[in-house]
C-alpha positions in Angstrom: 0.0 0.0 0.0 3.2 2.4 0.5 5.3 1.4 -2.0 6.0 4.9 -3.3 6.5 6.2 0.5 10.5 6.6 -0.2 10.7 7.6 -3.8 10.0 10.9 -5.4 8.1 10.8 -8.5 10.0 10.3 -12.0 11.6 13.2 -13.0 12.4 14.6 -9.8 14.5 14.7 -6.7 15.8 15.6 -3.7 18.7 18.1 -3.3 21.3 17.9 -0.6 24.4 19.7 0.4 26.5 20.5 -2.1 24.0 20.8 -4.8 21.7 23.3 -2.6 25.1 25.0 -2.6 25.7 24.7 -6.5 22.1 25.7 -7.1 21.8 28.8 -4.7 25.7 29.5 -6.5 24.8 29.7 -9.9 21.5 31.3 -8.5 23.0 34.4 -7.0 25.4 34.5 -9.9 23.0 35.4 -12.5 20.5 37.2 -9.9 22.9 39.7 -9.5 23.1 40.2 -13.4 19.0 40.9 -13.8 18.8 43.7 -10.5 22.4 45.5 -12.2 19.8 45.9 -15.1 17.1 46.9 -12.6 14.6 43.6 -12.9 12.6 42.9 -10.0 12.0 39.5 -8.4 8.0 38.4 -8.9 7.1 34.8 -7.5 4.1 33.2 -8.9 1.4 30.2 -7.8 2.1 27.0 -8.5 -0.5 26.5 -9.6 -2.4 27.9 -12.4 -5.9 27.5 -14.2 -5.6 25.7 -17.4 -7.3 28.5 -19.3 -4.1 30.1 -19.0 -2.2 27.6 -21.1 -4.7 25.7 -23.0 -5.4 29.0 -26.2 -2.0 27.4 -27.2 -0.2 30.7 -27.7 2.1 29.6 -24.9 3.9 27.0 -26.6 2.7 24.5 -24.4 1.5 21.1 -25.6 -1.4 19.9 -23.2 0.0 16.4 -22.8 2.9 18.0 -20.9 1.0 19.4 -18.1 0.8 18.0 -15.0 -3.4 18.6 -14.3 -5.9 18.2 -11.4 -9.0 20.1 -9.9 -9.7 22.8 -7.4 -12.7 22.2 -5.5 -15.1 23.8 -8.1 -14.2 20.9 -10.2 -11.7 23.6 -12.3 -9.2 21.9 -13.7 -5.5 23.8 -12.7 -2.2 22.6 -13.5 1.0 22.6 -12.1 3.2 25.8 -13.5 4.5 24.7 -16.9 5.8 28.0 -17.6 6.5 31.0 -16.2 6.1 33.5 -18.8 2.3 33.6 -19.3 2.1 33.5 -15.6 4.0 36.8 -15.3 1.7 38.3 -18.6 -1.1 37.5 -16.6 0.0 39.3 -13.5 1.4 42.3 -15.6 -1.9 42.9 -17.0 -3.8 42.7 -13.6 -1.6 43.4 -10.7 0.6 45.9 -13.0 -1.8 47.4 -15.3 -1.6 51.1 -13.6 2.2 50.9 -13.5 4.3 52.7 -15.9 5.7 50.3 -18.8 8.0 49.4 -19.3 8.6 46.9 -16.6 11.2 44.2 -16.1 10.7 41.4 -13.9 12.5 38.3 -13.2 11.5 35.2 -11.7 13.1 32.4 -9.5 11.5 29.1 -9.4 10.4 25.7 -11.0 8.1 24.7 -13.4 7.0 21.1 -14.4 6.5 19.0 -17.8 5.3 15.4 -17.9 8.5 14.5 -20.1 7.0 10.8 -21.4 10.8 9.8 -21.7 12.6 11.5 -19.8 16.0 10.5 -21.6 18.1 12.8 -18.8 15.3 15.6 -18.6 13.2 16.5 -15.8 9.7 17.2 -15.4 11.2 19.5 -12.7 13.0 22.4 -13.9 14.6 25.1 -11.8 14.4 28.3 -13.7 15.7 31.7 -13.6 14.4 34.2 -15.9 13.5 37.6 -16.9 10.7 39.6 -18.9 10.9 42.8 -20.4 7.0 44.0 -20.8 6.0 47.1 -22.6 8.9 47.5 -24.8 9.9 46.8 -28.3 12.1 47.2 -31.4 16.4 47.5 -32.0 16.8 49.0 -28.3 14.4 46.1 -26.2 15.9 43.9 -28.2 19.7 44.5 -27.6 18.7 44.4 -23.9 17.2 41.7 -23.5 20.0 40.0 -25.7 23.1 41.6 -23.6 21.7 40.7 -20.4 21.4 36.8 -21.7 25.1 37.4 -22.7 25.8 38.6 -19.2 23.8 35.7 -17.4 26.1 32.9 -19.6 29.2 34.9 -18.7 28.9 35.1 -15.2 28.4 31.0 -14.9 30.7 30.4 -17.8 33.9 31.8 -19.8 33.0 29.2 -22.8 29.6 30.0 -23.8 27.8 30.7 -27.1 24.2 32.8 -28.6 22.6 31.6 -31.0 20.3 34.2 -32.4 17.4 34.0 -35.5 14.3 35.2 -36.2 11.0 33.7 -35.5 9.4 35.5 -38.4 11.7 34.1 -41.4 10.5 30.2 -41.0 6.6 31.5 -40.3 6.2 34.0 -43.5 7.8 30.8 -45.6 5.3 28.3 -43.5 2.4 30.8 -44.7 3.6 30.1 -48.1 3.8 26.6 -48.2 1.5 24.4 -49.5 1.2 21.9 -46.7 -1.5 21.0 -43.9 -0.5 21.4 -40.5 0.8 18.2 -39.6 3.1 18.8 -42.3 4.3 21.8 -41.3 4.9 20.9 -37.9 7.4 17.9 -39.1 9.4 20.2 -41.2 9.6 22.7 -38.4 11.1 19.9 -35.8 13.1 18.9 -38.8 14.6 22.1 -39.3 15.2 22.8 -35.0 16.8 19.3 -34.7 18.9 19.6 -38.1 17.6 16.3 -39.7 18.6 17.1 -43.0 18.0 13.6 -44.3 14.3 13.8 -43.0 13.5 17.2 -43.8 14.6 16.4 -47.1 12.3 13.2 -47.5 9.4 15.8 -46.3 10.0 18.2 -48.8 10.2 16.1 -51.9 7.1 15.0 -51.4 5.6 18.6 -52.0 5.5 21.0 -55.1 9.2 22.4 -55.7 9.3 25.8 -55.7 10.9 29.0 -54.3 9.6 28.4 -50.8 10.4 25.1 -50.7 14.1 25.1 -51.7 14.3 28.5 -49.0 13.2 26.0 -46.0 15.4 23.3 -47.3 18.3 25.7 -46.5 17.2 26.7 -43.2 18.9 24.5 -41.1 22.7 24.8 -42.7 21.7 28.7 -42.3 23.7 29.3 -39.2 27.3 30.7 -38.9 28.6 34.2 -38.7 27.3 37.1 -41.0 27.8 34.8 -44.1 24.6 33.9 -43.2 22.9 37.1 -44.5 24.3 36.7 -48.3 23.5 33.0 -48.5 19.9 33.5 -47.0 19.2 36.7 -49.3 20.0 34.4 -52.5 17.4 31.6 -51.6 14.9 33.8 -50.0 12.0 35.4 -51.8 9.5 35.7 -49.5 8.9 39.6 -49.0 8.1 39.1 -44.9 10.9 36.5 -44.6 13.0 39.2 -46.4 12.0 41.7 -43.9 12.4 39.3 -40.6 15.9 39.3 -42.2 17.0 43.0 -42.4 15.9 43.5 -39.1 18.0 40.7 -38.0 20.9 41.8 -40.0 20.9 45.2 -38.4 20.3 44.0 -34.9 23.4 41.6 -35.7 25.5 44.6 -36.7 24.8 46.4 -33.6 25.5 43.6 -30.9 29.0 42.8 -33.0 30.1 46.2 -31.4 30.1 44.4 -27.9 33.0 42.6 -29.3 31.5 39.5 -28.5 33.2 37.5 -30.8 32.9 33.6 -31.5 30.5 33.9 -28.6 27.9 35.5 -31.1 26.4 33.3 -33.9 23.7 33.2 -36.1 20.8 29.8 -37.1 17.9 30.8 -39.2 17.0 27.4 -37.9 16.0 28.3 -34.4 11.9 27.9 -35.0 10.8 25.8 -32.3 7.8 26.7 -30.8 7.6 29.4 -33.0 3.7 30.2 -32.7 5.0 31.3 -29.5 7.1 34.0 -30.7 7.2 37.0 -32.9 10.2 38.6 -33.4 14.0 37.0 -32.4 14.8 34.1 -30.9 17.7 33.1 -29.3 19.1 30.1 -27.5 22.5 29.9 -25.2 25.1 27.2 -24.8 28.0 26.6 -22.4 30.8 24.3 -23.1 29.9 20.6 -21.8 26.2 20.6 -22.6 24.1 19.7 -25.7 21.2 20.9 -25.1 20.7 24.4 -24.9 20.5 26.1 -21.2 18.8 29.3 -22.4 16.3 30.2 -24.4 14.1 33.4 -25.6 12.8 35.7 -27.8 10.1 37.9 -28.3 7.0 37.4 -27.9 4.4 40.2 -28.5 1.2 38.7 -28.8 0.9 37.1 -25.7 0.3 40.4 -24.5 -2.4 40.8 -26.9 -4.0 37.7 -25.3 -4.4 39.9 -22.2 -6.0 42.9 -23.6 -2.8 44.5 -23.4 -1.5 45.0 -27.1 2.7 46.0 -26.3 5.9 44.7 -27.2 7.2 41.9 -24.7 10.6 39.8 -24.5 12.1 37.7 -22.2 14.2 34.2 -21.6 14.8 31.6 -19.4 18.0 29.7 -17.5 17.5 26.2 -16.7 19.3 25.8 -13.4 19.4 22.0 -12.6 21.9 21.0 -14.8 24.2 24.0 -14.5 24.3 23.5 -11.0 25.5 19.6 -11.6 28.2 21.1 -13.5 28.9 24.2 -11.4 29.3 22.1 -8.0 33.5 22.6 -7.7 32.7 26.4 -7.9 30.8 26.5 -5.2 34.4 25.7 -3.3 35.4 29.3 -3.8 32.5 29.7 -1.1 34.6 26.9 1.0 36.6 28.5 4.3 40.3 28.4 4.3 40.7 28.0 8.0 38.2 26.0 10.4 38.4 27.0 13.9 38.0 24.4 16.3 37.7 24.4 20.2 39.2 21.5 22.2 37.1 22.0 24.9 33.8 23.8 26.1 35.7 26.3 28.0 37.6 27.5 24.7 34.7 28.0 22.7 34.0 31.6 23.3 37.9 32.1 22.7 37.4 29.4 19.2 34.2 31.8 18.2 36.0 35.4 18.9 39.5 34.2 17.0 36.9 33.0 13.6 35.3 36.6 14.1 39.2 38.1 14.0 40.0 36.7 11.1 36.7 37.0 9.3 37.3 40.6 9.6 40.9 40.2 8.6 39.5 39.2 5.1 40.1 35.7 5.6 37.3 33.2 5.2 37.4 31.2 8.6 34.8 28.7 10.3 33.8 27.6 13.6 33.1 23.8 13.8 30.8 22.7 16.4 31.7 19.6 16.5 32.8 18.1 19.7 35.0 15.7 18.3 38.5 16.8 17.3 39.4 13.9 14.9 35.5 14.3 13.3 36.5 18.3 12.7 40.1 16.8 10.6 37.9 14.4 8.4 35.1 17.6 8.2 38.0 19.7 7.0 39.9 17.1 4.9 36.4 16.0 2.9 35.6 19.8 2.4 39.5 20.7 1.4 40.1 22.9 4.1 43.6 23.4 4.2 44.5 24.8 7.6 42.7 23.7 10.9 43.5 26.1 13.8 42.5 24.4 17.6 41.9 27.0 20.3 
């Protein structure tokens, strides 16, 4: 009757120690990035009405919410997302404050991953959304503070950044039925050339065709731009693109180097987004561990018809990788009193040399030899006994 009793669910767990450390690390890391550019922290429910997700403008497929009832039989889910969350509360809570306004969030959300295949349905994320604001300027904001989050977790790190708008104006043009399109587009985000290609031979050739069967080896440096303009036709695609190109021009002036790149291919969840897209890397990961764009008419979903941008950090995985620099948060001396009449001295002398500049620690423990092996596991180097 209580076999789950001392298991958490798939796709979570438990965190202890040093990855609490490594979280709450990488955490205030990138924290302290979004208040430098004046964000404010807003917290949201866990849970949420369905409503909120289910018009499909969020990105979100249905089958990847966790779901239940309140006790008026409403059917709620468990936050799959934090951005329409914080659109909802702009437009209600915030609706009498002056826009723009830039918010940031810290906290999970939760997809029913069928395989999980290493993901969670737990995701820790930190994020950040930029409401009431659009064009070149929002834009290079909302990109310079990703840059910044990456950087200050990471000195190998990439952006990726497209345009949502190129794929969708060639997608209006194609003559395909939904289920179609939707192949090509995964297609295109996961680079399966050899499938995409299958896809598209069974349609009409044309102009629009041979554009989208480019899309994916579209990405690179500002080569990009003269190989796109020769394949595309599409006047909106064509427009997507100088934008793009001139938002590209002004962000190379950060001198951000091989840390800035372009992929006409970034189009997943596109019907979620309106303007760029972007998606951030750091060395020793796959998968992406940021991701964002702009999103305008999600606002228009609330009545409130402005620009909006934003993106998200997953934490979890980070954090695995970022536990050995939470050790820069380890003391260099731990302070240790051999008996109980020594401990006022033990806690005075830690106080000393805290305010020396030297990171020092009282142990409690009333063992000596159980203070060495605390020290030794933790790499203390130096073990002063009062």
């Amino acid at each position: 009757m209580n076999n789950n009793i001392k298991i958490t669910p798939e796709g979570t767990k438990d965190y202890l120690f040093k990855e609490c450390t490594a979280v709450n690390y990488v955490s205030k890391k990138i924290e302290k990035v979004f208040q430098n550019h004046q964000f404010h922290q807003v917290i949201t429910p866990c849970l949420e009405f369905y409503d909120l997700f289910a018009a499909g403008s969020g990105g979100i497929d249905q089958q990847s919410m966790f779901k239940t009832t309140d006790n008026s039989g409403r059917i709620v889910v468990v936050r799959p997302d934090s951005t329409l969350p914080i659109a909802r509360l702009a437009s209600t809570r915030l609706q009498n404050e002056v826009f723009p306004v830039r918010l940031y969030y810290n906290q999970p959300v939760y997809r029913n991953n069928p395989v999980l295949t290493g993901r969670s349905n737990e995701i820790i994320q930190l994020g950040v959304e930029l409401i009431g604001s659009s064009g070149l300027r929002a834009d290079i904001e909302i990109i310079t503070t990703a840059v910044e989050s990456l950087a200050a977790i990471s000195d190998d790190f990439r952006l990726e950044i497209g345009h949502s708008m190129i794929f969708s104006a060639l997608s209006d043009e194609l003559d395909a039925d939904i289920n179609q399109k939707e192949l090509i587009k995964t297609y295109i985000e996961n680079k399966n050339y050899s499938a995409l290609n299958d896809c598209l031979d069974k349609l009409e050739q044309n102009e629009t065709v041979s554009a989208i069967r480019k899309l994916p080896s579209l990405f690179g440096s500002d080569e990009v731009f003269d190989k796109a303009e020769k394949v595309i036709k599409s006047s909106k695609a064509l427009d997507a693109l100088a934008y793009l190109k001139d938002l590209y021009k002004m962000l190379s002036t950060l001198n951000l180097g091989d840390k800035l790149s372009l992929d006409l291919g970034l189009v997943q969840r596109n019907e979620y987004y309106s303007g760029i897209v972007f998606s951030g890397y750091i060395l020793g990961f796959g998968d992406a561990v940021l991701s964002g764009g702009r999103y305008d008419k999600i606002m228009d979903s609330f009545e409130i018809p402005t620009g909006a941008a934003g993106f998200a950090i997953s934490i979890n995985r980070i954090a695995e990788k970022a536990r050995y620099k939470s050790r820069s948060n380890i003391p260099e001396v731990l302070v240790y009193a051999k008996s109980d009449d020594n401990i006022m001295k033990a806690v005075d002398y830690t106080a000393k040399l805290v305010k020396q500049g030297i990171k020092a620690q009282f142990s409690d423990l009333s063992d000596e030899n159980e203070a060495r092996e605390f020290a030794e596991k933790l790499g203390i180097k130096k073990i002063e006994v009062i």
